[in-house]
Biotite code that builds the C-alpha atoms (Angstrom):
import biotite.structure as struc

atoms = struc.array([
    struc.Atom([3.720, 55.009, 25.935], chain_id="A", res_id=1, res_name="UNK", atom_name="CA", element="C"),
    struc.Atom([3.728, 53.708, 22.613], chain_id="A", res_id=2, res_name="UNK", atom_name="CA", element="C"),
    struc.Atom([6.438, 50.530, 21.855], chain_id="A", res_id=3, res_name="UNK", atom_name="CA", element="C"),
    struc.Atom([6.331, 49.572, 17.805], chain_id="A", res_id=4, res_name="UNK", atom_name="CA", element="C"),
    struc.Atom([7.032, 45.830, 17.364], chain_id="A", res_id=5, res_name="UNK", atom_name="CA", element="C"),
    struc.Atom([8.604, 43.990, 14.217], chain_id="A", res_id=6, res_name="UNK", atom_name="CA", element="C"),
    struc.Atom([7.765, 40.287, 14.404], chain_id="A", res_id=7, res_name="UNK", atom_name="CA", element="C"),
    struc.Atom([10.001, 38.959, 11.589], chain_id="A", res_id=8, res_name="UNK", atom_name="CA", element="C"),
    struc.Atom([13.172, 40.883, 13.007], chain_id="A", res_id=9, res_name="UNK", atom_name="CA", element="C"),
    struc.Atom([12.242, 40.483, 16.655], chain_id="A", res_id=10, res_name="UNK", atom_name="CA", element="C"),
    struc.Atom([12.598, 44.172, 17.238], chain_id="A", res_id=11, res_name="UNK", atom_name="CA", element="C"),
    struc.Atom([10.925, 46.525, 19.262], chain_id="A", res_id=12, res_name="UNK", atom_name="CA", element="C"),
    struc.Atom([11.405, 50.360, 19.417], chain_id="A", res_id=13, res_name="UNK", atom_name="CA", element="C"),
    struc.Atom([9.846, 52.899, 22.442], chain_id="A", res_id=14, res_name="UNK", atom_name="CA", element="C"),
    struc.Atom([10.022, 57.066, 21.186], chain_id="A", res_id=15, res_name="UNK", atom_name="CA", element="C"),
    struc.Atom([10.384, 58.652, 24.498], chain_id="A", res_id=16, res_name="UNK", atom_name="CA", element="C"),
    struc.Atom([11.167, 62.130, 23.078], chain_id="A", res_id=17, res_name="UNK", atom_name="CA", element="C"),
    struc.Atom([7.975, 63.650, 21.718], chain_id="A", res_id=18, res_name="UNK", atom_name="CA", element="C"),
    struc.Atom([9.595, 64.332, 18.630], chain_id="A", res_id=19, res_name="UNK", atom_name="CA", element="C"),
    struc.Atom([12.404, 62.261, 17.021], chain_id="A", res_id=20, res_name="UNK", atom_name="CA", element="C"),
    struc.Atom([15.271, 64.637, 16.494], chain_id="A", res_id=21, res_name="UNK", atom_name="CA", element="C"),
    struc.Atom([17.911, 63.679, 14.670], chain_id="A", res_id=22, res_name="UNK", atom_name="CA", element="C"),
    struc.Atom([20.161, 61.391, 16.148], chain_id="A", res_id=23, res_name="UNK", atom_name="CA", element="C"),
    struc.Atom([23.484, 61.888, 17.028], chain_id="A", res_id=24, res_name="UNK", atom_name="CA", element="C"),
    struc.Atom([24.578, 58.618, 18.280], chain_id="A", res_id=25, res_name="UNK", atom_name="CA", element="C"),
    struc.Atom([22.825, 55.175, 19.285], chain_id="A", res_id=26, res_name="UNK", atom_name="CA", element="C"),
    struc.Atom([24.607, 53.276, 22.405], chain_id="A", res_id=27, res_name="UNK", atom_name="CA", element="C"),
    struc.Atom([24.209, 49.868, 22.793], chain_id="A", res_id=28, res_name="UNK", atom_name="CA", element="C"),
    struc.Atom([23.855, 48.270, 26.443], chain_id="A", res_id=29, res_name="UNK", atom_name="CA", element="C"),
    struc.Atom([25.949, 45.085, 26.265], chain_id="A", res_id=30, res_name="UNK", atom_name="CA", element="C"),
    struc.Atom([24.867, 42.293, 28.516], chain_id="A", res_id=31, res_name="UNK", atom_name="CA", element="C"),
    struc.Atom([22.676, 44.365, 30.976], chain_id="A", res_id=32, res_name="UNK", atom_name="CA", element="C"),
    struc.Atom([19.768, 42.706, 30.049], chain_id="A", res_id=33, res_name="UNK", atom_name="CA", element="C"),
    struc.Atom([19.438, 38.636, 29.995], chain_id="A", res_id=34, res_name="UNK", atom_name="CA", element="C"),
    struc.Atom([18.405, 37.661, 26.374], chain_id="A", res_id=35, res_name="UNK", atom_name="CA", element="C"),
    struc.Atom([18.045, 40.732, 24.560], chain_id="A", res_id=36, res_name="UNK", atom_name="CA", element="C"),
    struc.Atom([20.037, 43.748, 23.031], chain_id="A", res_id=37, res_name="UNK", atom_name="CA", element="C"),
    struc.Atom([19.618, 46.975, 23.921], chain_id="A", res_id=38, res_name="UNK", atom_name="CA", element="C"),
    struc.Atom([20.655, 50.068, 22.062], chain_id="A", res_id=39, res_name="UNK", atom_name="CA", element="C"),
    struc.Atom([19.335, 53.904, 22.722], chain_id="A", res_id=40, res_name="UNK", atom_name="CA", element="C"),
    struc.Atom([19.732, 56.385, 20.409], chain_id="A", res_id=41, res_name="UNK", atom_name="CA", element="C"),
    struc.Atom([20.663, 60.023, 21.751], chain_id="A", res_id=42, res_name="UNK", atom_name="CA", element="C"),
    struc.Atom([20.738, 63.467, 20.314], chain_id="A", res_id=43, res_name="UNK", atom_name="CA", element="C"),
    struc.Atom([23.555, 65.811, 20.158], chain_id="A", res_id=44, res_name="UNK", atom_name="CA", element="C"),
    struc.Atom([22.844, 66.738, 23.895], chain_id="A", res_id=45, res_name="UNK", atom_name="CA", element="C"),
    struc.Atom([23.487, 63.353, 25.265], chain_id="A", res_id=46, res_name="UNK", atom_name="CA", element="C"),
    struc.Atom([19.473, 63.298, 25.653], chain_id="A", res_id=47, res_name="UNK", atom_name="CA", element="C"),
    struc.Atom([18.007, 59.567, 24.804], chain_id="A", res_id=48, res_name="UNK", atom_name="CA", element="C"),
    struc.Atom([15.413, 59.993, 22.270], chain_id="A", res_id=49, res_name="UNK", atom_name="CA", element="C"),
    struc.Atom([14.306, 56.381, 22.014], chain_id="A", res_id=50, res_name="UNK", atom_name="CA", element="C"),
    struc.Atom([15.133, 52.794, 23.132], chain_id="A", res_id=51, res_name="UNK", atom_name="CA", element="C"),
    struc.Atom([15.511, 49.750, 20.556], chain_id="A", res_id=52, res_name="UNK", atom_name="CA", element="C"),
    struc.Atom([15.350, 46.335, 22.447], chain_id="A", res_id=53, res_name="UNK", atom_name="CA", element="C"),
    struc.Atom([15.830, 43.281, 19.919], chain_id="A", res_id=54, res_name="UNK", atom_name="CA", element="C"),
    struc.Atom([15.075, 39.412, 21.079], chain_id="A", res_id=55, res_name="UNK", atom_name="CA", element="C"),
    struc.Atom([15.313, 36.191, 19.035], chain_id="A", res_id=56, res_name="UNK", atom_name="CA", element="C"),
    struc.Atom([13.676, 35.746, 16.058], chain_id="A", res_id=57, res_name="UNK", atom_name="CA", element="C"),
    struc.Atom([10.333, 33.808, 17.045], chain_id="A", res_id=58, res_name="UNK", atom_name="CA", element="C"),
    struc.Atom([9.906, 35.836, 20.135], chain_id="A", res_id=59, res_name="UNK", atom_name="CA", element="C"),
    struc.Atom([6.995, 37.687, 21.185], chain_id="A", res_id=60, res_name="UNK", atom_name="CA", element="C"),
    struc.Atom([6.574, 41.270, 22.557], chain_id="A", res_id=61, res_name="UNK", atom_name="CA", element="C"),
    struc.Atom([5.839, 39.878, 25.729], chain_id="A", res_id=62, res_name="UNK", atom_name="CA", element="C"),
    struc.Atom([9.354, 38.229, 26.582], chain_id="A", res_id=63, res_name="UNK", atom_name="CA", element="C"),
    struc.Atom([10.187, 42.418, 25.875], chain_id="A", res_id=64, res_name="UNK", atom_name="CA", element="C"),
    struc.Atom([7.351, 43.802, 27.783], chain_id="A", res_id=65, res_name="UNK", atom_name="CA", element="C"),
    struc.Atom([8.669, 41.739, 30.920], chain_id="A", res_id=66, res_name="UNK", atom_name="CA", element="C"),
    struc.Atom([12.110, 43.078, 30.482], chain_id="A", res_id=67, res_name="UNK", atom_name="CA", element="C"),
    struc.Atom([10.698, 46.578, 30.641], chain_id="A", res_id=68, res_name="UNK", atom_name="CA", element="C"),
    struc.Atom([8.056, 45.964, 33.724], chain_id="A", res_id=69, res_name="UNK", atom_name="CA", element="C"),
    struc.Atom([10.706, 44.507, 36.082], chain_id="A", res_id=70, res_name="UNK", atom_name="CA", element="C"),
    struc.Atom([12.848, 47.511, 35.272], chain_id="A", res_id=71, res_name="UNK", atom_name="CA", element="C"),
    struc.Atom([15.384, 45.574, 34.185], chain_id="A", res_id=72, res_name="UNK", atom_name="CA", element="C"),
    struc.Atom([15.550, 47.861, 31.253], chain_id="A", res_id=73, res_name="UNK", atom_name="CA", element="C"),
    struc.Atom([16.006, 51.159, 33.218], chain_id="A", res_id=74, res_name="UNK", atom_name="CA", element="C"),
    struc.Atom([18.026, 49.528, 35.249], chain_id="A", res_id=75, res_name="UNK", atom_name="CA", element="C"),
    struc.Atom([20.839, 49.010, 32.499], chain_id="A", res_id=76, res_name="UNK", atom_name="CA", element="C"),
    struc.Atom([20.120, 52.921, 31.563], chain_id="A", res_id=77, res_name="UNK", atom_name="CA", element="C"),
    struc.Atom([21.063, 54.047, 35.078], chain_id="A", res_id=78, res_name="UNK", atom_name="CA", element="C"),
    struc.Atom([23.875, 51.720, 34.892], chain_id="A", res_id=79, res_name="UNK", atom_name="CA", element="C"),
    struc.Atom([25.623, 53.575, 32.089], chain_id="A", res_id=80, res_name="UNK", atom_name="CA", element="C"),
    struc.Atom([24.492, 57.099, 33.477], chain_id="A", res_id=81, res_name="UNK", atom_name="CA", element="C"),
    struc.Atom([21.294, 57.598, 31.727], chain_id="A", res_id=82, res_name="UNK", atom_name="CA", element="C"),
    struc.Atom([18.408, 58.463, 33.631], chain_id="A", res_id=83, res_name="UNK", atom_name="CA", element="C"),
    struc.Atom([14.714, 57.347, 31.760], chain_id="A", res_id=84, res_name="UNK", atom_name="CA", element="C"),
    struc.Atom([11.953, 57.872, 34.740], chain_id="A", res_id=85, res_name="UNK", atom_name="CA", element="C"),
    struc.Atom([9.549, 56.740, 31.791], chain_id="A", res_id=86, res_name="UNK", atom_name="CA", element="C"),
    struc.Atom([10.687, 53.368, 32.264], chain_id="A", res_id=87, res_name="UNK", atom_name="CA", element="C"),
    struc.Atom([10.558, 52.970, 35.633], chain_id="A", res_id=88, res_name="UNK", atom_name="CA", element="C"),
    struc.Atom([7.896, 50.988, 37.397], chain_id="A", res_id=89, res_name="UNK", atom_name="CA", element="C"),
    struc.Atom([5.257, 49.016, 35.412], chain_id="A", res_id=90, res_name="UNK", atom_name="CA", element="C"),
    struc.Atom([5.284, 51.990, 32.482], chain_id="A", res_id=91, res_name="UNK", atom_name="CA", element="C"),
    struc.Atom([1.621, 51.321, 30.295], chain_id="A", res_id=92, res_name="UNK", atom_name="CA", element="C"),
    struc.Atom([3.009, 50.370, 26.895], chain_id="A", res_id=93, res_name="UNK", atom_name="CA", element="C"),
    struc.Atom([1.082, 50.219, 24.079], chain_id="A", res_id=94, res_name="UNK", atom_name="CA", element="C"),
    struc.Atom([2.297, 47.738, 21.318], chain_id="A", res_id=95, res_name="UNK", atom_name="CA", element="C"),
    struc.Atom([1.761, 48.643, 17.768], chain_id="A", res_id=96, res_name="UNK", atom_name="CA", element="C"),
    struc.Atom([2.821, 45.633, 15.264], chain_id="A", res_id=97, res_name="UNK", atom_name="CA", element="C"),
    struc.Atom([4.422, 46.275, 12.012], chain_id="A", res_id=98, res_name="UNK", atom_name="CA", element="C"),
    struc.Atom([4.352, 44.427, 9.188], chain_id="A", res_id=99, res_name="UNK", atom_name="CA", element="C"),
])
């Protein structure tokens, strides 16, 4: 899995559809996960295409990568009724830095 990473914004982004459809909708996941924002965009089927997780500015993509590895990320997607088996576990990511 493949997670992009934007240094100067703090922003990191994970495709988990293999193509990027066009979305219908992005939901953010208020206060699910200590210290960062979480928003995932869906298409018009309710499906989530991707995830966008954004820390503080100065932050690295490990503080992110920890999020996702205790499952503290797919935990706040099951909360709100969205099931992502892709980020379950200890999921292999990949970071590829922008910028």
């Amino acid at each position: 899995m493949k997670m992009t990473f934007d240094a100067d914004v703090c922003a990191a982004y994970i495709r988990l559809a293999p193509r990027i459809g066009t979305v219908a909708d992005s939901w953010p996941l208020d206060g699910h996960v200590a210290g960062l924002d979480v928003i995932i965009d869906l298409d018009a089927e309710r499906t989530v295409l991707g995830v966008e997780l954004l820390g503080r500015i100065g932050e690295v993509p490990e503080r992110i990568l920890e999020a996702i590895a205790s499952g503290a990320v797919a935990e706040a997607l099951t909360a709100e009724g969205f099931d992502v088996p892709a980020l379950r576990g200890n999921p292999e990511i990949t970071v590829q830095f922008l910028g």
